[in-house]
C-alpha positions, 0 to 999 in steps of 0.5 A, spaced: 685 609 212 685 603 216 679 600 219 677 594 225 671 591 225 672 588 232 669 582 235 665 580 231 661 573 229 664 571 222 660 567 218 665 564 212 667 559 209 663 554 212 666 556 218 663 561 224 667 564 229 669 570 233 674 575 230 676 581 227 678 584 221 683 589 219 680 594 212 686 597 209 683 601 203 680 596 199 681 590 201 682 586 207 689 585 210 688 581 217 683 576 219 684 575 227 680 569 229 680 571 237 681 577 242 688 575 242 694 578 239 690 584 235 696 588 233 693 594 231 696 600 227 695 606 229 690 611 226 685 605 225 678 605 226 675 601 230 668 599 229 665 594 235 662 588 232 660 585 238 654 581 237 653 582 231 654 577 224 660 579 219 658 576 213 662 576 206 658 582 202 651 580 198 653 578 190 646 579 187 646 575 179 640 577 176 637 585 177 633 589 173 636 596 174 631 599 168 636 605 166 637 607 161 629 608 158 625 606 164 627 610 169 620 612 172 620 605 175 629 605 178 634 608 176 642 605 177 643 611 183 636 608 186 637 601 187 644 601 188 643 605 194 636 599 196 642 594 195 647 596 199 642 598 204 641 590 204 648 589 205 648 586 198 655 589 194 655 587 187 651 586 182 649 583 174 644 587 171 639 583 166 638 587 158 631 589 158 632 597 158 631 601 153 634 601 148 636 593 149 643 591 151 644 587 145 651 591 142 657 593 145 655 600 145 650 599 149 653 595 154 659 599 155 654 605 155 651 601 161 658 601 164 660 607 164 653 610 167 654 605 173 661 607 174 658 614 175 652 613 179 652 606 181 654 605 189 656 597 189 660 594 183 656 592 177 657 587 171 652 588 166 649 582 161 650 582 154 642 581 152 641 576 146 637 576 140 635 571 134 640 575 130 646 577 135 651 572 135 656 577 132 655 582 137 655 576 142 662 574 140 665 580 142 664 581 148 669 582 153 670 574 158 674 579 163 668 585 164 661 581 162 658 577 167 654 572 162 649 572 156 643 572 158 638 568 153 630 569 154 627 563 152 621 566 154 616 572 154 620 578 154 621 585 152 621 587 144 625 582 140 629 580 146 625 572 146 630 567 142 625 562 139 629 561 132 632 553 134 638 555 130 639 562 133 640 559 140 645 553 138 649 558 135 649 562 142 651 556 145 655 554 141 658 561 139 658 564 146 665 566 149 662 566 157 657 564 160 650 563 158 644 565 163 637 563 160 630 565 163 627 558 161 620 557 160 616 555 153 613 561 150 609 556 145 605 553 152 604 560 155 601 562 149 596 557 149 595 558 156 594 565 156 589 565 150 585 559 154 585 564 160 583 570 156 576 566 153 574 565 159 575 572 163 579 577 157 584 581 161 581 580 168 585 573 170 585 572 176 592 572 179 591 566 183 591 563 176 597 565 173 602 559 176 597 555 170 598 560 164 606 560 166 605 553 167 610 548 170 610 544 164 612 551 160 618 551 164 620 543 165 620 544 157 623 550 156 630 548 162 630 541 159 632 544 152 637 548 155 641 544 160 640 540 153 644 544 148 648 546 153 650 538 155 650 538 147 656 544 146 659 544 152 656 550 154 657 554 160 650 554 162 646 558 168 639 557 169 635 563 173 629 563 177 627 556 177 620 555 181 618 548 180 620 541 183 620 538 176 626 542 174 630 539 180 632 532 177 636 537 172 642 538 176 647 535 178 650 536 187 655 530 186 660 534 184 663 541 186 660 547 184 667 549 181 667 543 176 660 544 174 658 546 167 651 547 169 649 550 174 642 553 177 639 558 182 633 560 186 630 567 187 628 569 194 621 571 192 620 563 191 623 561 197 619 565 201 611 566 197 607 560 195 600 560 191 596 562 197 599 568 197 596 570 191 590 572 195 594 577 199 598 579 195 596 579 188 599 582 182 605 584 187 607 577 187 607 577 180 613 574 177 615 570 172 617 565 172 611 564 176 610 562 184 607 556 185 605 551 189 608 550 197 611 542 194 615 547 189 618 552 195 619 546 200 623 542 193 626 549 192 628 549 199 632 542 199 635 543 193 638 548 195 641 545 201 642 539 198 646 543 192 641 542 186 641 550 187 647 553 187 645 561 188 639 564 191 638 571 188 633 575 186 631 578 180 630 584 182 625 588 177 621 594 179 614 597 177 611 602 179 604 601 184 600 604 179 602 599 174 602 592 178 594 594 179 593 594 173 588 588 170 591 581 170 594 582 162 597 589 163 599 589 170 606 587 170 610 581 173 616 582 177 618 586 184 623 589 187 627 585 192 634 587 193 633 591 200 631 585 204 633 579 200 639 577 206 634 579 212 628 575 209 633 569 208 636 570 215 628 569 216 627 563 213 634 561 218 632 563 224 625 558 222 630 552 221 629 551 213 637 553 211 643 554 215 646 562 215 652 558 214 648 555 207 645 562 205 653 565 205 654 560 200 649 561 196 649 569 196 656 570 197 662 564 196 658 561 190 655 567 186 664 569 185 666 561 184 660 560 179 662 566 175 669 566 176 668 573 180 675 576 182 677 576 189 671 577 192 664 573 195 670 571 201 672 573 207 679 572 205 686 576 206 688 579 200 680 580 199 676 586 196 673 588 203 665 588 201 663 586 207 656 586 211 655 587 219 648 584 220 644 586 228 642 578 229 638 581 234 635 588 231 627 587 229 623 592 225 618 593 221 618 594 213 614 600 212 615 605 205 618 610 210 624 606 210 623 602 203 629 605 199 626 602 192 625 609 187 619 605 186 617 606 195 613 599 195 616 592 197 613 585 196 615 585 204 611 590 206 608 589 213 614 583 214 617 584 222 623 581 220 628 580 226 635 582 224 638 588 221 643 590 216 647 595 221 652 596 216 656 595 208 663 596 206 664 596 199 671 596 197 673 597 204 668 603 204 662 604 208 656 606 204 651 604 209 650 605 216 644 604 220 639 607 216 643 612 212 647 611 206 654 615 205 654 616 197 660 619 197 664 613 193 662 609 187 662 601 186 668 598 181 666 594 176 667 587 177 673 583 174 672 576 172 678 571 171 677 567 166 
């Protein structure tokens, strides 16, 4: 089936002007870059886009989809539907589950339960452990997005603390390596400060001092260390301080960077006077900090410091975030309103749409090597988002898509809207309503 999204404001490469684009099955066929000249085959489609912003499908490096094992909270089917209701089309899923991804077994398990269930295209990380190299050397560079290293608190034995062990995976690994980047032996000096003084009752407002700056300064200057030492293609996550900024390098392009970072929406968005509102619900690790951190965080990703705005999408349930301080977990779902949050952030004047497709769409395939997605390009899978600029609404649990039913953002009027989402030139999602009848691909990498 043919399709023309008609008279649109195509937001790409940099570049926004009026035009259509021509769908046949899976990939994009023409680009027209006016009214004029539209050759249009019969039996097409035509969806009228006047007014509305198309933008490249969103690429999301870092979620937490909980399945298998922790599929009270979310499962693949659940979020991919919140996903593409967020115009997001791909994602890399992180391997805390249950069990861990750190086999190959597991990881091709995950691929399989994702080309059953999952609406959007998937890529899965190989989770990395002190005793793991072996596993880590077989994965697959043309399937596996990266390796994630978790150099600080995390589930079971997933937290890599043995110095040889990590320069064996930065030595050793056969694709790129995604590190959570905090000092684990600071956190828990602070964490037991902290606990003498209030036992598990912390208050959250706290918690930007036990997951300190200092913690992640350390722990991301070892990183982007081994990583200069070995040659090592290195991707930071999350980063939350203007400390870390002097890290990385914006006088290079991102496709000659062996080192590059990324921003999540949660960061550019709360700061610590949230934490009187919001409480537990903005509970992340690494920690929201201060207002100088976001607004550094902000600039560094217009002035390309940061190469990729995701957004570490981690659900829990209501009944676990209201847990005491040391029991209630860290992390959020974000995907359904990652785009129309930064949309916000644009419409107040602190990044451009033109930057917030870069770094949600074109960098995230540059900097993984993604195959033939994250542009509007001819030839092109056609993941694509149509976006009401002008469609204002309320989150509310009513139209929350989550498994979980809450959202960091609830309350927030956010003044675009996702109208609809293609994935593979298939629609998904449609004003509110998701088309379940397809399944997502899983991504290819040209490396």
């Amino acid at each position: 089936m043919k399709k023309l999204i008609q008279r649109a404001e195509i937001i790409n490469e940099g570049r926004r002007y009026r035009g259509s684009v021509l769908i046949n099955g899976d990939r994009i066929k023409k680009i027209f870059k006016s009214d004029d000249d539209i050759s249009i085959p019969p039996g097409t489609d035509i969806i009228e886009a006047d007014g509305m912003l198309l933008l490249p499908g969103i690429i999301d490096d870092q979620v937490h989809f909980r399945e298998p094992g922790l599929t009270h909270k979310a499962d693949i089917y659940s979020e991919t539907r919140a996903a593409v209701a967020g115009g997001v089309t791909s994602i890399m899923d992180m391997p805390n589950t249950i069990p861990q991804t750190i086999t190959i077994e597991a990881l091709e398990d995950k691929r399989k339960t994702a080309g059953e269930k999952s609406l959007c295209n998937y890529s899965f990380y190989m989770g990395a452990t002190n005793d793991n190299i072996d596993e880590i050397k077989k994965v697959d560079p043309l399937t596996t997005c990266g390796i994630k290293v978790f150099m600080g608190a995390s589930t079971g034995n997933m937290l890599v603390d043995n110095p040889e062990s990590l320069r064996k995976i930065f030595s050793e690994s056969p694709v790129l390596v995604a590190c959570h980047c905090e000092d684990e032996t600071t956190i828990r000096e602070n964490l037991a400060k902290y606990t003498n003084k209030y036992g598990d009752d912390i208050p959250v407002a706290l918690h930007p001092y036990i997951r300190s700056r200092e913690a992640c300064h350390k722990s991301s200057s070892l990183a982007v260390k081994l990583a200069k030492e070995y040659k090592t293609r290195l991707h930071i996550l999350h980063l939350s301080t203007a400390d870390e900024m002097e890290l990385f390098d914006n006088t290079i392009s991102l496709d000659q960077k062996m080192i590059t970072a990324e921003a999540c929406v949660h960061h550019l968005w709360f700061d610590d006077k949230d934490y009187d509102r919001k409480g537990t619900l903005i509970k992340w690790n690494p920690a929201i900090k201060t207002a100088n951190d976001r607004k550094a965080l902000i600039e560094g990703v217009n002035t390309d410091r940061i190469d990729i705005i995701a957004t570490d999408h981690a659900p829990h349930t209501l009944e676990e975030k209201r847990n005491p301080y040391t029991s209630a977990p860290s992390g959020g779902p974000l995907v359904q309103h990652s785009l129309v949050a930064m949309v916000e952030l644009s419409r107040k004047g602190l990044i451009s749409i033109e930057k917030i497709v870069d770094k949600m769409c074109h960098n995230p395939a540059i900097a993984f090597s993604i195959e033939d997605r994250g542009f509007i390009r001819e030839g092109y899978k056609a993941d694509l988002c149509l976006l009401n600029p002008y469609q204002s609404w309320k989150v509310e649990t009513e139209n929350i898509f989550y498994k979980c039913k809450w959202s960091p953002f609830e309350g927030e009027v956010f003044s675009s809207s996702v109208e609809k989402t293609y994935v593979n030139g298939h629609l998904v999602y449609d004003k509110g309503n998701i088309i379940d009848t397809y399944s997502g691909e899983s991504i290819l990498f040209k490396r």
